[in-house]
N, CA, C and O atoms as CSV, one atom per row, in Angstrom:
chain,resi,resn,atom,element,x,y,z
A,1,UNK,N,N,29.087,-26.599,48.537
A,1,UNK,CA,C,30.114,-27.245,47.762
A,1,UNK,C,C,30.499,-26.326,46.607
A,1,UNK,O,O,29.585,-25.585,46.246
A,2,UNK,N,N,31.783,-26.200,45.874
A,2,UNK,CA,C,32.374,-25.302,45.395
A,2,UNK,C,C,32.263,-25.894,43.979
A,2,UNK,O,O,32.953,-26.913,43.944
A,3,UNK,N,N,31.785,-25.704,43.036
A,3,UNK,CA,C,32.413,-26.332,41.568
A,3,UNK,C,C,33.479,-25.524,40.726
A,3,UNK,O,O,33.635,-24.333,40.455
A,4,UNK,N,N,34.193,-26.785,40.413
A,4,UNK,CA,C,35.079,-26.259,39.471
A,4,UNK,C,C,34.850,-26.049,38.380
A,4,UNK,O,O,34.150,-26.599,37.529
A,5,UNK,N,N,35.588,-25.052,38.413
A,5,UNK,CA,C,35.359,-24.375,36.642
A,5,UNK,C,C,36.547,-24.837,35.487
A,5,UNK,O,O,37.598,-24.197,35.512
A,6,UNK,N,N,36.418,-25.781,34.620
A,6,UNK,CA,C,37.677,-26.052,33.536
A,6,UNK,C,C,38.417,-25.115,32.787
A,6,UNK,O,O,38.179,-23.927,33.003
A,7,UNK,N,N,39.094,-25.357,32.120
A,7,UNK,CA,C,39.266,-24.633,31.136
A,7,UNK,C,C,38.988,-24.765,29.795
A,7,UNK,O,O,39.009,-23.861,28.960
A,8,UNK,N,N,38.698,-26.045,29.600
A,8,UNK,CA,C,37.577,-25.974,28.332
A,8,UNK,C,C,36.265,-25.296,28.774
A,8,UNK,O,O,35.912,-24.420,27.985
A,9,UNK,N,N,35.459,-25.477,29.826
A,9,UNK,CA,C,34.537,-24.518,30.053
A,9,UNK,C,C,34.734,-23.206,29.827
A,9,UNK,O,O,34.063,-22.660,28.952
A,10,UNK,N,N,35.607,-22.533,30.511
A,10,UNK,CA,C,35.985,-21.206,30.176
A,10,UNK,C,C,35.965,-20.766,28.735
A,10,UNK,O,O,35.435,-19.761,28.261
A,11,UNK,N,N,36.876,-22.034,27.930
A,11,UNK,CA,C,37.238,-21.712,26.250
A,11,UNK,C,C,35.364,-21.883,26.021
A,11,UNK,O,O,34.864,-20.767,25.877
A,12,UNK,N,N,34.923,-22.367,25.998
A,12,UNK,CA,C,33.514,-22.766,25.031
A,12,UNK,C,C,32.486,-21.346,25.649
A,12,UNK,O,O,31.763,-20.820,24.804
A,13,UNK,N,N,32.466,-20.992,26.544
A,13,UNK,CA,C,31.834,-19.669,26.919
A,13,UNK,C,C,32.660,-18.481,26.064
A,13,UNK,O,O,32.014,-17.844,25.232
A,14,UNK,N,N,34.079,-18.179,26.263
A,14,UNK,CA,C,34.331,-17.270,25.338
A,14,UNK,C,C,33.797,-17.319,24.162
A,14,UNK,O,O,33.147,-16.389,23.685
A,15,UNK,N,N,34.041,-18.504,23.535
A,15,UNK,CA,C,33.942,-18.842,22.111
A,15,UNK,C,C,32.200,-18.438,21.835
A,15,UNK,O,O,31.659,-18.137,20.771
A,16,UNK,N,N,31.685,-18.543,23.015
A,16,UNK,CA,C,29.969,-18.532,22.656
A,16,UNK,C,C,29.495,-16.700,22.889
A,16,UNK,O,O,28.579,-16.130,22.296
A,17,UNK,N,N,30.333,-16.155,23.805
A,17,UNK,CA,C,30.676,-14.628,23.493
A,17,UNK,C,C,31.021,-14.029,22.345
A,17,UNK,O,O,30.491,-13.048,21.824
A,18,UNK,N,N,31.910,-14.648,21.984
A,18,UNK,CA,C,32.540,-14.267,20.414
A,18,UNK,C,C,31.285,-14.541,19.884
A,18,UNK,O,O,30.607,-13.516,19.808
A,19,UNK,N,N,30.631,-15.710,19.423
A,19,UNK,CA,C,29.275,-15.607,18.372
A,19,UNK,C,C,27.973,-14.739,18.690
A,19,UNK,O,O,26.933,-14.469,18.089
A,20,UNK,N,N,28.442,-14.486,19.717
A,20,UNK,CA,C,26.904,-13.521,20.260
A,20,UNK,C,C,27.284,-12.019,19.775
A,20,UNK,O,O,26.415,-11.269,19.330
A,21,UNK,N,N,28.750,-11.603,19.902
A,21,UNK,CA,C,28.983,-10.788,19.448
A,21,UNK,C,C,28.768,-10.347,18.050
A,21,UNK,O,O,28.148,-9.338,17.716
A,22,UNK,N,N,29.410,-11.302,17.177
A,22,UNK,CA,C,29.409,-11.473,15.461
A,22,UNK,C,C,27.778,-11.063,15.356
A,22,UNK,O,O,27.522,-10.002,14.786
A,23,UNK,N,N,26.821,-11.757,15.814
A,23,UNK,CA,C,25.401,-11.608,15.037
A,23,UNK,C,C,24.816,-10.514,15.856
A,23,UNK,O,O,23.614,-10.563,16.116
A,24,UNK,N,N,25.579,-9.490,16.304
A,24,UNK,CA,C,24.871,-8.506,16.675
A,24,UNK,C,C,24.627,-7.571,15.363
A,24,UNK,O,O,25.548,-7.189,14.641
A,25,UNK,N,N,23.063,-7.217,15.133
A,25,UNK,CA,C,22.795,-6.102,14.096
A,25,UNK,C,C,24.030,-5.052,14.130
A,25,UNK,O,O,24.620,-4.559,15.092
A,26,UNK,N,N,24.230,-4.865,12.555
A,26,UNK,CA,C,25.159,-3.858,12.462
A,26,UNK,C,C,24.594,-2.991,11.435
A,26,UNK,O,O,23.814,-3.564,10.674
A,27,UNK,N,N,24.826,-1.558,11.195
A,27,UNK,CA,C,24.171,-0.514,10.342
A,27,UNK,C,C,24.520,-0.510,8.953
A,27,UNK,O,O,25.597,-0.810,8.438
A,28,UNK,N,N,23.622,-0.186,8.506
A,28,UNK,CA,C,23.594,-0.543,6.921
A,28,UNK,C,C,24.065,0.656,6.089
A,28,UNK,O,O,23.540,1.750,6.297
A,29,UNK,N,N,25.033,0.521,5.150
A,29,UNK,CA,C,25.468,1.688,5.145
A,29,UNK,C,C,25.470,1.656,3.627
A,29,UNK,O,O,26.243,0.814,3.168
A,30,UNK,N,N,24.571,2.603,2.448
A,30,UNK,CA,C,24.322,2.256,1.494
A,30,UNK,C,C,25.550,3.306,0.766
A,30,UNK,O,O,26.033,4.371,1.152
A,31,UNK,N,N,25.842,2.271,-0.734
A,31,UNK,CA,C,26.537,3.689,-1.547
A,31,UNK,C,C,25.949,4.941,-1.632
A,31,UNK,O,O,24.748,4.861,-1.887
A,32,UNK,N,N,26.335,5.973,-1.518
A,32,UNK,CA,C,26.081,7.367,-1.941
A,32,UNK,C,C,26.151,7.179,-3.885
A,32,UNK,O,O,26.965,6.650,-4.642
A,33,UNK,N,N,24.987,7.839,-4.068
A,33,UNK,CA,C,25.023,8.022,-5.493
A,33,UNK,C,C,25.641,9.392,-5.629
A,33,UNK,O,O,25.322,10.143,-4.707
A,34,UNK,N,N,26.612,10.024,-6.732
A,34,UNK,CA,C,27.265,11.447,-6.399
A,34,UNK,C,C,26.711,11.990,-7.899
A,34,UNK,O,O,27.204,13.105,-8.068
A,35,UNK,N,N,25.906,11.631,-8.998
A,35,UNK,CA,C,25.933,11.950,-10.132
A,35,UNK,C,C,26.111,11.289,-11.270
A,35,UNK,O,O,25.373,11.173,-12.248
A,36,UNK,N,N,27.726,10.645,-10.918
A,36,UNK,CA,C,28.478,9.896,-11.805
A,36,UNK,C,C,28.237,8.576,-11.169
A,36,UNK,O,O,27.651,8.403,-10.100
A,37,UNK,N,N,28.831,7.517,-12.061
A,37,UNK,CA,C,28.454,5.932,-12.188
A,37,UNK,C,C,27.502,5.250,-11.117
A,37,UNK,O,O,27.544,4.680,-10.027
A,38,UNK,N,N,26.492,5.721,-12.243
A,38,UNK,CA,C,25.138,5.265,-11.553
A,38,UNK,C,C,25.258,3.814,-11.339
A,38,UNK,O,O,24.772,3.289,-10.337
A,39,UNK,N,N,26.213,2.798,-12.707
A,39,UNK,CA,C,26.121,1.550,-12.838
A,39,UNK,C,C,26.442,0.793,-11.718
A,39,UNK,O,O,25.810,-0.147,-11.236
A,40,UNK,N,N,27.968,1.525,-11.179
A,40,UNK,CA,C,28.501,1.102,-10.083
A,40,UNK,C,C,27.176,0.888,-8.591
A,40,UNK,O,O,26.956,-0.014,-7.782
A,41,UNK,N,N,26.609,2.162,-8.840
A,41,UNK,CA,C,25.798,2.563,-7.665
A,41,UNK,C,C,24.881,1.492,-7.766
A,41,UNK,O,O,24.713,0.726,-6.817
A,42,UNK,N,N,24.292,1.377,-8.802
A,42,UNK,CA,C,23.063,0.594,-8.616
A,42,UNK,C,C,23.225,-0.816,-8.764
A,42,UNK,O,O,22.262,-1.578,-8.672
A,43,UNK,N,N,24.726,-1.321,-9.052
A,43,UNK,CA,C,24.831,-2.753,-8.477
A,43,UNK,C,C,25.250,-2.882,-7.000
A,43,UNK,O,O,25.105,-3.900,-6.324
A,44,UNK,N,N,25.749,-1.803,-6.617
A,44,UNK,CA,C,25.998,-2.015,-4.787
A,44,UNK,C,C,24.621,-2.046,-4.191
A,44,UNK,O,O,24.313,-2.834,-3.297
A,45,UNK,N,N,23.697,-1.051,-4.779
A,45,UNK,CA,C,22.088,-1.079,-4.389
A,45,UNK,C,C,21.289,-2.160,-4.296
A,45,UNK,O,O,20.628,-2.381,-3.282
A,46,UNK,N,N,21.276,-3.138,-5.628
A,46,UNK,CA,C,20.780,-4.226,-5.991
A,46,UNK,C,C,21.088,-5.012,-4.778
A,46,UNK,O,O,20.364,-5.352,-3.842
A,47,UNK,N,N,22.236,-5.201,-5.000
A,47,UNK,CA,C,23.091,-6.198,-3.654
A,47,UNK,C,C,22.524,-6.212,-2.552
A,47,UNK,O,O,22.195,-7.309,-2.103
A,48,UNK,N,N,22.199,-4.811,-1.672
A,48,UNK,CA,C,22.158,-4.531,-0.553
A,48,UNK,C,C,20.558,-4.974,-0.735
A,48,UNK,O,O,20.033,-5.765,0.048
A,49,UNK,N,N,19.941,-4.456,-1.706
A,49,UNK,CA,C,18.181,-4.820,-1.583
A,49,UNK,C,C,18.066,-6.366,-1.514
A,49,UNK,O,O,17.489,-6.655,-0.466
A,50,UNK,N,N,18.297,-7.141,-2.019
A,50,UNK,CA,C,18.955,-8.682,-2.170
A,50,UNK,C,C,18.928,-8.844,-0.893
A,50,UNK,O,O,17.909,-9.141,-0.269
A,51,UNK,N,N,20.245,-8.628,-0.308
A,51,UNK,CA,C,20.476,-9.169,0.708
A,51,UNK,C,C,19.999,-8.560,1.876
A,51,UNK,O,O,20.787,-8.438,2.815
A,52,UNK,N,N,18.348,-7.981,2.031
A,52,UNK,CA,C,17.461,-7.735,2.640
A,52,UNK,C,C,16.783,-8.185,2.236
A,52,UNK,O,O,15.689,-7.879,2.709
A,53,UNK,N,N,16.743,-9.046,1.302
A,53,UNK,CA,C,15.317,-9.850,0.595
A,53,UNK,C,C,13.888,-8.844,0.531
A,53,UNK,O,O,12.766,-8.832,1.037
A,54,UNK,N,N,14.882,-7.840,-0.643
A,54,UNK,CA,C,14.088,-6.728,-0.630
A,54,UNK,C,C,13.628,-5.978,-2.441
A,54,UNK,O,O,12.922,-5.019,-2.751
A,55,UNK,N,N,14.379,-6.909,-3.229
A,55,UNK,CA,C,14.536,-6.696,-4.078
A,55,UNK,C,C,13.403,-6.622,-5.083
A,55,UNK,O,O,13.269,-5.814,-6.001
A,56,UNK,N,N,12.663,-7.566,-4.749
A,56,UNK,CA,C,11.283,-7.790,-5.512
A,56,UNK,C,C,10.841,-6.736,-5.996
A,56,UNK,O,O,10.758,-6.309,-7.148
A,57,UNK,N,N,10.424,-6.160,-4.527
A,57,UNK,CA,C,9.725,-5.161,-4.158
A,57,UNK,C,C,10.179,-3.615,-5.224
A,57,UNK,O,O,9.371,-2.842,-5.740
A,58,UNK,N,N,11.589,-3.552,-5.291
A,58,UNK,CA,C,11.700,-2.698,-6.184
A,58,UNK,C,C,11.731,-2.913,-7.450
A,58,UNK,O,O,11.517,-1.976,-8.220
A,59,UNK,N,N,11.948,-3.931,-7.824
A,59,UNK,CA,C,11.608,-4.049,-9.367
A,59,UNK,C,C,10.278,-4.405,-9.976
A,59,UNK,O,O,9.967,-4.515,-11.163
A,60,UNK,N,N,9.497,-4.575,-8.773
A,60,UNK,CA,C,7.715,-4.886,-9.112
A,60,UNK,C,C,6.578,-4.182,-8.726
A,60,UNK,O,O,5.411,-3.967,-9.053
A,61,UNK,N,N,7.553,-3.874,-7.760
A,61,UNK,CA,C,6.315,-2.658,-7.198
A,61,UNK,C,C,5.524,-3.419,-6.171
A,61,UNK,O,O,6.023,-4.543,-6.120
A,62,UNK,N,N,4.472,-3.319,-5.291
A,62,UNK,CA,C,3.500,-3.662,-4.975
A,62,UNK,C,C,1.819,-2.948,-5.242
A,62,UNK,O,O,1.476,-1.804,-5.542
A,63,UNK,N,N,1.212,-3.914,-5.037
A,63,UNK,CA,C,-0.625,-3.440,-5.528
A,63,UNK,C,C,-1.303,-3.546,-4.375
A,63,UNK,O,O,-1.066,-4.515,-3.654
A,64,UNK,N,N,-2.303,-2.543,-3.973
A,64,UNK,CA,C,-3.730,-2.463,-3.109
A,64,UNK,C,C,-3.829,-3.865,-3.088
A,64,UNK,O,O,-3.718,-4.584,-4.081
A,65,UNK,N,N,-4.138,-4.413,-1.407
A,65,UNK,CA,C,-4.508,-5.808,-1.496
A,65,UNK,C,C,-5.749,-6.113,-2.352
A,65,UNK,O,O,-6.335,-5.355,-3.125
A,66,UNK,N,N,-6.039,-7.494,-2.016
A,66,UNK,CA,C,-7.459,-8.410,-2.259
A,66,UNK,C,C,-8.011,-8.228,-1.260
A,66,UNK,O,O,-7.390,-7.982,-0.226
A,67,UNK,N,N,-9.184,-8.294,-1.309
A,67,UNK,CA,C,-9.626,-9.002,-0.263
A,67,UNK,C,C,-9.110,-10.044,0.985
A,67,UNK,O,O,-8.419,-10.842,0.351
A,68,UNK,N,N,-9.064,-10.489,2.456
A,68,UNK,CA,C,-8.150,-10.936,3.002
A,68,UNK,C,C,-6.820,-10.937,2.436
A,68,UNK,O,O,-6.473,-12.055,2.056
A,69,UNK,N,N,-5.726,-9.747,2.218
A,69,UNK,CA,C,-4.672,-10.002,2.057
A,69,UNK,C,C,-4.043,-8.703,2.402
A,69,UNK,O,O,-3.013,-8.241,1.912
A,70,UNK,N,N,-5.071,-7.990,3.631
A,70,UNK,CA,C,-4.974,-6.869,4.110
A,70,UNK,C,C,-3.217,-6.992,5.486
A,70,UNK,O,O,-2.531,-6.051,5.885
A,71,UNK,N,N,-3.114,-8.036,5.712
A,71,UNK,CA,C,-1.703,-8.478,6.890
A,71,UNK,C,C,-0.364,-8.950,5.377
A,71,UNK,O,O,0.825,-9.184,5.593
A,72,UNK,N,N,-0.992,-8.970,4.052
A,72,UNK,CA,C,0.230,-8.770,3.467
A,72,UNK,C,C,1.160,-7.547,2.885
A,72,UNK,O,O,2.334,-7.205,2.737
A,73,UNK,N,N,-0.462,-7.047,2.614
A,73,UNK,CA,C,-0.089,-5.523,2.071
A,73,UNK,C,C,0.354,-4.246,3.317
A,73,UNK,O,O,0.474,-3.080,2.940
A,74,UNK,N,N,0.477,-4.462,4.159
A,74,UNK,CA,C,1.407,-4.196,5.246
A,74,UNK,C,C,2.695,-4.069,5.188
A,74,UNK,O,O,3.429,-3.084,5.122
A,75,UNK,N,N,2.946,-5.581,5.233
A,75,UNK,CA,C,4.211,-5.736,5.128
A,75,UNK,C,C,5.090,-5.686,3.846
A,75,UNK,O,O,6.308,-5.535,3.751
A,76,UNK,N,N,3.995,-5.881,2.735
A,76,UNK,CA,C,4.654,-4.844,1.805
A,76,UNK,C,C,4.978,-3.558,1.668
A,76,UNK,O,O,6.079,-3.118,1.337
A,77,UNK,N,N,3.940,-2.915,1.945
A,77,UNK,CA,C,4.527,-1.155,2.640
A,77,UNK,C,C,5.667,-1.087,3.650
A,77,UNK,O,O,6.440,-0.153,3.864
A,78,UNK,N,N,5.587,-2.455,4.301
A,78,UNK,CA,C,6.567,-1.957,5.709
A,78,UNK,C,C,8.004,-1.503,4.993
A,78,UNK,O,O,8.679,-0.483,5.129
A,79,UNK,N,N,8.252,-3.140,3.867
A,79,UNK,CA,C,9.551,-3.371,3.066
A,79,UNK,C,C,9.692,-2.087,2.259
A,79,UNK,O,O,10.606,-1.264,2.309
A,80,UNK,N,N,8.485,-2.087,1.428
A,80,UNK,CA,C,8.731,-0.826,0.561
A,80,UNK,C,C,9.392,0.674,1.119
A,80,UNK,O,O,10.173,1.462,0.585
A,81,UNK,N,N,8.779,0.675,2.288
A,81,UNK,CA,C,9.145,2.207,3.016
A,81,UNK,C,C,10.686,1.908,3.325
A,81,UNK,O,O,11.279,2.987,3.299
A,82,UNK,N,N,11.489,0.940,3.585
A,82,UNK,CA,C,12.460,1.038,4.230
A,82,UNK,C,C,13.560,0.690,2.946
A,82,UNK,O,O,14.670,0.310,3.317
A,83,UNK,N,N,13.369,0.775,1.745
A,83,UNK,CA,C,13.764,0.284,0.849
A,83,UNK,C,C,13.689,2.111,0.255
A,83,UNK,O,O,14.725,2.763,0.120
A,84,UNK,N,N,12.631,2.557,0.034
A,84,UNK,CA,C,12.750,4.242,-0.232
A,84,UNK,C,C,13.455,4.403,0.519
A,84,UNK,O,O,14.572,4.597,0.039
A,85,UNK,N,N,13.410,4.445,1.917
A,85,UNK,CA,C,14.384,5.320,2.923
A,85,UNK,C,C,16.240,5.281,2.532
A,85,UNK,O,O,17.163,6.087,2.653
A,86,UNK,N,N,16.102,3.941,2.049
A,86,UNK,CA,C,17.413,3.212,1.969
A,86,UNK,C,C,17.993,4.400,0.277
A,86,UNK,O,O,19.110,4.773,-0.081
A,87,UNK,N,N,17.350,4.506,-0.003
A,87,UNK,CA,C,17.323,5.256,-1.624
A,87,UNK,C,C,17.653,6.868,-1.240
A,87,UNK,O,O,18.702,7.439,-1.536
A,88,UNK,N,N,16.759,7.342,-0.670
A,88,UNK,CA,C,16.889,8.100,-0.373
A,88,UNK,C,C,18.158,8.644,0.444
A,88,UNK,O,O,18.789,9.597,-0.014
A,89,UNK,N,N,18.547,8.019,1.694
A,89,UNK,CA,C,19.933,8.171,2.047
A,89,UNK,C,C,21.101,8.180,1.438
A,89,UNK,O,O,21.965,8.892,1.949
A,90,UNK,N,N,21.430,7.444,0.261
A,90,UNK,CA,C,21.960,7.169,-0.587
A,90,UNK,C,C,21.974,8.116,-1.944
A,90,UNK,O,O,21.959,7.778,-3.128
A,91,UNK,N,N,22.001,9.141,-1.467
A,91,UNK,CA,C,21.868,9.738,-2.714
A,91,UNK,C,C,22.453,11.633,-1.937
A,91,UNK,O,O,22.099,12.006,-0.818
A,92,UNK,N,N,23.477,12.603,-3.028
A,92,UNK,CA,C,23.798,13.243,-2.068
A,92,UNK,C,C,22.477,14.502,-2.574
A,92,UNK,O,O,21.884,14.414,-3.649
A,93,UNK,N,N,22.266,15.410,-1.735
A,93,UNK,CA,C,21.614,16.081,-1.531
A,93,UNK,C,C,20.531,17.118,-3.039
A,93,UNK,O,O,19.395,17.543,-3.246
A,94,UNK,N,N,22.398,17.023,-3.946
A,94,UNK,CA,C,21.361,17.608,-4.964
A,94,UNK,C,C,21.015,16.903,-5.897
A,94,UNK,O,O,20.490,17.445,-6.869
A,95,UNK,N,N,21.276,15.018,-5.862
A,95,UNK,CA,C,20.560,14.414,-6.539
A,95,UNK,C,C,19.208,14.515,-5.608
A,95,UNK,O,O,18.483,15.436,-5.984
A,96,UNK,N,N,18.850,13.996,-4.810
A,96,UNK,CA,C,17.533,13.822,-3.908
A,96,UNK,C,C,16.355,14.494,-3.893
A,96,UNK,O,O,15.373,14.140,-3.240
A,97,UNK,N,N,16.445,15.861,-4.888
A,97,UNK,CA,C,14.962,16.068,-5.501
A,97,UNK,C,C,14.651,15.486,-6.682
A,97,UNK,O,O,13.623,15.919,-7.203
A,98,UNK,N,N,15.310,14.523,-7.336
A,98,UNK,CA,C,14.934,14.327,-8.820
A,98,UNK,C,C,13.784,13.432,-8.050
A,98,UNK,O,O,12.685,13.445,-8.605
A,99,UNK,N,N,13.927,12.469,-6.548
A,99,UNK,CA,C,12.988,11.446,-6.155
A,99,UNK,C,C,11.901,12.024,-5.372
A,99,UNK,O,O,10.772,11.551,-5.503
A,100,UNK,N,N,12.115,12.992,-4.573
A,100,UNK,CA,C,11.324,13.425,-3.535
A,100,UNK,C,C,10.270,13.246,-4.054
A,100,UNK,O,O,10.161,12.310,-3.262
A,101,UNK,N,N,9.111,13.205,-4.766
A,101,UNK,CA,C,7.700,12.851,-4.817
A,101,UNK,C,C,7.551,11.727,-5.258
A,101,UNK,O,O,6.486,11.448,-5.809
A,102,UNK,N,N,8.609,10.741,-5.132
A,102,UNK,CA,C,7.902,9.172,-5.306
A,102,UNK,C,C,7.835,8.806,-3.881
A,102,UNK,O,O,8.517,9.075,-2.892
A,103,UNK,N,N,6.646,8.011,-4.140
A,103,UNK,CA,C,6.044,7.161,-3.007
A,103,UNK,C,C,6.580,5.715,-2.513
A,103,UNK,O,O,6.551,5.083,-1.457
A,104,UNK,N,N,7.160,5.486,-4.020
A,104,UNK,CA,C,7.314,4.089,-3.863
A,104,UNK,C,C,8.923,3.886,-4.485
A,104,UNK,O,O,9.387,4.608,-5.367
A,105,UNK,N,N,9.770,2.585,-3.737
A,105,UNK,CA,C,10.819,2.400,-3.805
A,105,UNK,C,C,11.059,2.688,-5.079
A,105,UNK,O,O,11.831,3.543,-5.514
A,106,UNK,N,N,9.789,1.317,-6.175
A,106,UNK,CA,C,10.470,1.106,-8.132
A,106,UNK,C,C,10.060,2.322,-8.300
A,106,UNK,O,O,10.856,2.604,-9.196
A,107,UNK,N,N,9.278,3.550,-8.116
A,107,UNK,CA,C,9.326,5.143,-8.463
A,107,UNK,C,C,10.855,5.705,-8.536
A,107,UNK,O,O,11.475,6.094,-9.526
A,108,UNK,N,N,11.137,5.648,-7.597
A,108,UNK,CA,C,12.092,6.026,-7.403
A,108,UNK,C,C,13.376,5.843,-7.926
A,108,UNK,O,O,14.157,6.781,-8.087
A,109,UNK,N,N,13.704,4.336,-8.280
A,109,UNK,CA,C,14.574,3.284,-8.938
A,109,UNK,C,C,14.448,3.919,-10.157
A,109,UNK,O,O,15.503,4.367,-10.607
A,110,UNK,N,N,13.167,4.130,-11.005
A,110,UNK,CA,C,13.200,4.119,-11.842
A,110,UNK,C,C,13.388,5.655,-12.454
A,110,UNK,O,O,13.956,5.860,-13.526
A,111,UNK,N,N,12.887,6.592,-11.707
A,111,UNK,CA,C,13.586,7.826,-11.644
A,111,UNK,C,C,15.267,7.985,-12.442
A,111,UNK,O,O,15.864,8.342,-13.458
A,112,UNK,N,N,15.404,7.418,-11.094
A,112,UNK,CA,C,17.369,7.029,-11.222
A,112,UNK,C,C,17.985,6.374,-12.473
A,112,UNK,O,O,19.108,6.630,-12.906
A,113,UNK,N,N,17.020,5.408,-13.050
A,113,UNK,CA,C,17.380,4.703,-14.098
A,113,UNK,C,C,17.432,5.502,-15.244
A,113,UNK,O,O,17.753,5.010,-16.326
């Protein structure tokens, strides 16, 4: 037996294509710091750390766990590393040694500051 296909069926599958599309990961593309207006730079920065729920992390830093809190301090390094990386890209070439020996994102931030 053959089923028919509607055309509201048809519309509600596109429409569910279209949303599958929208929430596909897209690349993060940070300001370039060039020298000049750091202010500018480092509120597009803020933003972007924010809205990675990443921000903490650079304005606090993280500490050597406790005891059992060895699966947090992980994932604090995980954030932290990708939060340097994010710094680091962002910056053009002959700013990017003032950071090169920080370890840590707020090192780095604060470098810049």
């Amino acid at each position: 037996m053959k089923e028919k296909v509607t055309k509201v069926e048809l519309t509600t599958t596109a429409k569910n294509l279209d949303s599958q599309e929208s929430t596909k990961a897209r690349p993060i593309m940070p300001a370039v710091l060039k020298g000049v207006n750091y202010q500018f730079w480092s509120l597009k920065m803020k933003t972007l750390f924010k809205s990675q729920e990443l921000w903490h992390l650079v304005e606090n830093g993280f500490r050597d766990p406790d005891e059992g809190h060895t699966r947090l301090f992980w994932e604090n390094r995980r954030k932290d590393s990708k939060e340097l990386f994010l710094i680091q890209q962002a910056l053009y070439d002959d700013i990017f040694p003032r950071i090169s020996a920080a370890e840590k994102s707020n090192e780095a931030w604060e470098i810049l500051h």
